[in-house]
C-alpha positions in Angstrom: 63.2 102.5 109.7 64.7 99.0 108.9 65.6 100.4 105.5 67.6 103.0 107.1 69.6 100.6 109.1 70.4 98.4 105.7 71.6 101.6 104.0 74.2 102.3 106.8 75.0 98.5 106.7 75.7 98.8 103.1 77.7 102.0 103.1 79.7 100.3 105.9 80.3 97.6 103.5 81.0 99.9 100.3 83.8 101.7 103.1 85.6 98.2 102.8 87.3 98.8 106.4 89.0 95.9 106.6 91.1 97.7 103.6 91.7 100.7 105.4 95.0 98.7 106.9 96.8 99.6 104.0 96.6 103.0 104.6 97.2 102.5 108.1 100.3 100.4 107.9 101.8 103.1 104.8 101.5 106.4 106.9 102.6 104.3 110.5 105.8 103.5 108.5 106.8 106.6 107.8 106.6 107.7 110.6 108.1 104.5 112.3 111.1 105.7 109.9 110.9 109.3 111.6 111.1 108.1 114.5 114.0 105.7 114.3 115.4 108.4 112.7 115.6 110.7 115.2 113.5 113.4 113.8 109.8 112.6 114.9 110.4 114.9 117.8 111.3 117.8 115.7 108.8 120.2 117.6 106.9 120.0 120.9 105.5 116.8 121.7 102.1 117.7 121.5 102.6 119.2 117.8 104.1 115.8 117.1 101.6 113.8 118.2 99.2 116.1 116.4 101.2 115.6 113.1 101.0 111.8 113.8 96.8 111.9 114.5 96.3 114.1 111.2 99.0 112.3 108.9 97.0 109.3 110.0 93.5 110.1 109.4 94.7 112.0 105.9 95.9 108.3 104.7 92.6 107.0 105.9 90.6 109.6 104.1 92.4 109.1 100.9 91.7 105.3 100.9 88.1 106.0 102.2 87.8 108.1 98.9 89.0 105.6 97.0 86.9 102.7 97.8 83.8 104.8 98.1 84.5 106.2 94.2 85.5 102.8 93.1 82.2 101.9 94.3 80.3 104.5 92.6 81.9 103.7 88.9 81.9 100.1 89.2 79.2 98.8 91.3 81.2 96.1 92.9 78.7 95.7 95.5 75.4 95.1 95.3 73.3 97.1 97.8 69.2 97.0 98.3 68.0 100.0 97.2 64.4 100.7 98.3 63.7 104.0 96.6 62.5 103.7 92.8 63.5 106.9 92.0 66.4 107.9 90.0 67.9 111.1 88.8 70.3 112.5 85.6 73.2 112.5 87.2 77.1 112.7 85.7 75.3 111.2 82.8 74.1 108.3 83.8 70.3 107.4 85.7 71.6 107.3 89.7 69.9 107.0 92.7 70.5 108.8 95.9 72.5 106.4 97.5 74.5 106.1 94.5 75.5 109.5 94.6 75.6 109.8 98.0 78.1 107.2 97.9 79.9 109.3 94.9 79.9 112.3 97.0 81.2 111.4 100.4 83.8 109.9 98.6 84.6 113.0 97.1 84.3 114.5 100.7 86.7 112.3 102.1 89.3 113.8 99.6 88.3 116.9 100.1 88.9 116.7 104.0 92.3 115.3 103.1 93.3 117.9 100.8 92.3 120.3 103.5 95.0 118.6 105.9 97.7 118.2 103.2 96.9 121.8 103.2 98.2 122.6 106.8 101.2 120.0 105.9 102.2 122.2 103.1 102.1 125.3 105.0 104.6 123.8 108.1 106.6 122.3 105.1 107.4 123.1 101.4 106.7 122.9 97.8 107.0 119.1 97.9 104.7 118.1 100.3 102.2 119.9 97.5 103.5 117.6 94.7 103.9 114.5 97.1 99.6 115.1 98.1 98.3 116.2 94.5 99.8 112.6 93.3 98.4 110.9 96.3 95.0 112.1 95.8 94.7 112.5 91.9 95.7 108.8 92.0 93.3 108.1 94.9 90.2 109.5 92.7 91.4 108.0 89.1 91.8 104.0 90.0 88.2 103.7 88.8 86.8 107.3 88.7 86.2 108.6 85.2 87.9 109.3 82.9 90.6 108.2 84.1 90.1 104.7 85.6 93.5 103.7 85.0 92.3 99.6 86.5 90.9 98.7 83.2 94.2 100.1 81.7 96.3 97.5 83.6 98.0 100.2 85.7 96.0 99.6 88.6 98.5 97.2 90.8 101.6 98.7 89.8 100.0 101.9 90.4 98.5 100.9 94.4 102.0 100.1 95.0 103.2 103.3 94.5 100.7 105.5 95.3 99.9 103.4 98.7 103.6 102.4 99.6 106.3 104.2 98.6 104.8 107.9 98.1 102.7 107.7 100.8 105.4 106.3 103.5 107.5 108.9 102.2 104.5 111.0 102.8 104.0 110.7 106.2 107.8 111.0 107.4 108.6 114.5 104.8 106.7 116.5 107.8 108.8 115.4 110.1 112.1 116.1 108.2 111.7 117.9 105.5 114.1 116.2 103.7 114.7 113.3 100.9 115.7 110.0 101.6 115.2 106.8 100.6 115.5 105.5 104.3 111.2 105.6 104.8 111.1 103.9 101.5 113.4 100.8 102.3 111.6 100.2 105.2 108.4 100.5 104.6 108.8 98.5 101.4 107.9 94.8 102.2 104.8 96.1 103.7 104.3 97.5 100.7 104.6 94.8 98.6 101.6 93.6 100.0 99.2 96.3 98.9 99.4 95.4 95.1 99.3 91.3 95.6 96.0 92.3 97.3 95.3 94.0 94.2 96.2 91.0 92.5 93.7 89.1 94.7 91.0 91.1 93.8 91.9 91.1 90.1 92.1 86.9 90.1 88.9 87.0 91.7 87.1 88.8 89.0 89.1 87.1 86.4 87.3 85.6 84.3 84.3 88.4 84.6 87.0 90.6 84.0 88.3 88.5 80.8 84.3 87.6 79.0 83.6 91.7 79.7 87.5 92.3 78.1 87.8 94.8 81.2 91.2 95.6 81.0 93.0 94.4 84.2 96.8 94.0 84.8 95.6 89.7 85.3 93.9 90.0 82.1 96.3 91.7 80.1 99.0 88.8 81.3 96.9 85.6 82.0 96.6 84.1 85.1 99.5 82.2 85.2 101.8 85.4 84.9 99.2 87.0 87.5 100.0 83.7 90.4 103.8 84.1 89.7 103.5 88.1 90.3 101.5 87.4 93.2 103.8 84.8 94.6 107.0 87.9 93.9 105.2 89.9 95.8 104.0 88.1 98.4 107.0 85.6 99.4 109.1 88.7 98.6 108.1 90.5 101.6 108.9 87.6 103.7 112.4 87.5 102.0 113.1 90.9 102.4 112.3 90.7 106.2 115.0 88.0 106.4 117.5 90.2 104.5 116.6 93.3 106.4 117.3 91.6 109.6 120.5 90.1 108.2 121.5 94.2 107.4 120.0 95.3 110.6 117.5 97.3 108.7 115.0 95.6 110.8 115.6 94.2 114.6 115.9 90.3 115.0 112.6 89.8 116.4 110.8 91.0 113.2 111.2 87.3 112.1 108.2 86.4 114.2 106.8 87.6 111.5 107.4 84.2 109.1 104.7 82.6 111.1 102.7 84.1 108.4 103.8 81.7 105.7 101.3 79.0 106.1 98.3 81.7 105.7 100.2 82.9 102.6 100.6 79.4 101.0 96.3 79.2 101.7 96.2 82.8 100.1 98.2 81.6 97.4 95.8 78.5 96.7 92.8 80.8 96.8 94.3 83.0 94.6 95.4 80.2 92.0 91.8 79.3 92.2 90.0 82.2 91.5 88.5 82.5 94.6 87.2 84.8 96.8 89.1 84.0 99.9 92.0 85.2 98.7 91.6 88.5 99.4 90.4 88.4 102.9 93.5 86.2 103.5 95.9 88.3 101.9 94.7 90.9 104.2 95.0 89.0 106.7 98.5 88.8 106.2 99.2 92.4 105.8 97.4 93.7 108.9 99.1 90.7 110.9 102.6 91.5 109.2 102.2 95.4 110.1 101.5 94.6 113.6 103.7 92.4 114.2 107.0 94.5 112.3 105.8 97.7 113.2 106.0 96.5 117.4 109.4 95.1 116.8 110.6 98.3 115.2 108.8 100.5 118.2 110.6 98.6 120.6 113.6 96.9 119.8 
């Protein structure tokens, strides 16, 4: 039995949960824009706050599929495996938490594709193109043959595919129109999401560099990766004060710069290869997300 409880305790783990705020903060922004927009309340209110519960967990899926496939290829976690036996499977000698791993990730984006098939039905061709981007890109940041991280593509390519097109994704259902209104605002936030890409690169730097795996922070050397890092990180809190400034965002959204001291110790960790820097720079985004996404609710 004690074995069964360290398998759940490891899949946990391989979920990364803490993580899952990225998708959280990127689908809770566009429909923050939605709703400052005027068009959240298209429908009935219990269709909308349908739409919001299943444009939610959709996000969370996509990232859940992510993480758990990322797992899978790269065995960036090392879990106790009790059972001895192992099987042929994609190639390789797996065993069955390994592929069970593999293959509730692939369920995860298989239960989003199921929703993005309802959005597409209440909307239009592009909500189609908008979730066949989302989740190709969700499978290929480490599945094979694609695994577009050891091609340096994999922080430019978060940022994208976890801030702008999937911001954009949440509000389309709502408006069924293009604008770059979802994107603006969501777009500090989002800045976030490939520094802790970044993070996690810096931290596996010099693995990364003796293995010649690829990585955006390998392919430019550290120094390039800090000052990338430091763009997008002391960016966001830059483009909060300009936002406020253009009334993009309310006044109070400022409380927000008591985040600076934790990102000058994320900064440190990062310069140092260290491991903190990830959990810190998460720390940031979940706090920033609450914090902004309040002020915009409200004020």
């Amino acid at each position: 039995m004690k074995k069964y409880f360290i398998y759940v305790k490891e899949y946990i783990i391989a979920l990364r949960l803490m993580s899952l705020t990225l998708a959280l903060a990127a689908t809770s922004f566009g429909m923050i824009a939605a709703y400052r927009s005027g068009v959240i309340y298209n429908k009935s209110m219990l269709h909308t706050i349908f739409l919001v519960i299943i444009i939610t967990v959709a996000g969370l899926l996509s990232q859940v599929g992510a993480n758990l496939i990322n797992d899978y290829f790269e065995g960036s976690f090392k879990y106790r495996d009790y059972s001895k036996t192992k099987i042929k499977f994609l190639g390789k000698e797996r065993s069955y938490f390994d592929i069970f791993v593999f293959l509730s990730g692939l369920a995860a984006l298989g239960i989003a594709c199921l929703i993005g098939l309802y959005l597409i039905y209440i909307t239009d061709v592009y909500m189609l193109i908008i979730g066949l981007i989302g989740i190709i890109g969700s499978y290929s940041y480490t599945g094979e043959p694609f695994v577009y991280k050891t091609k340096g593509l994999g922080v430019p390519l978060s940022f994208i595919l976890m801030g702008p097109l999937m911001t954009f994704g949440a509000y389309y259902p709502f408006s069924q129109t293009f604008t770059w209104y979802p994107i603006l605002l969501g777009l500090p936030v989002s800045l976030l999401v490939p520094a802790m890409m970044l993070g996690n690169e810096m931290r596996d730097f010099k693995r990364d560099e003796r293995l010649s795996i690829g990585t955006l922070s390998v392919i430019i050397g550290p120094r390039l990766s800090l000052l990338l890092y430091d763009c997008l990180v002391f960016g966001t809190f830059i483009l909060t004060v300009l936002y406020v400034i253009l009334g993009l965002f309310p006044f109070q959204s400022l409380f927000a710069l008591i985040l600076l001291p934790l990102a000058l110790k994320a900064r440190g960790c990062v310069k140092n290869f260290e491991r903190l820097g990830i959990p810190y720079t998460n720390k940031i985004h979940l706090m920033y997300f609450v914090i902004v996404a309040i002020t915009l609710i409200v004020w």
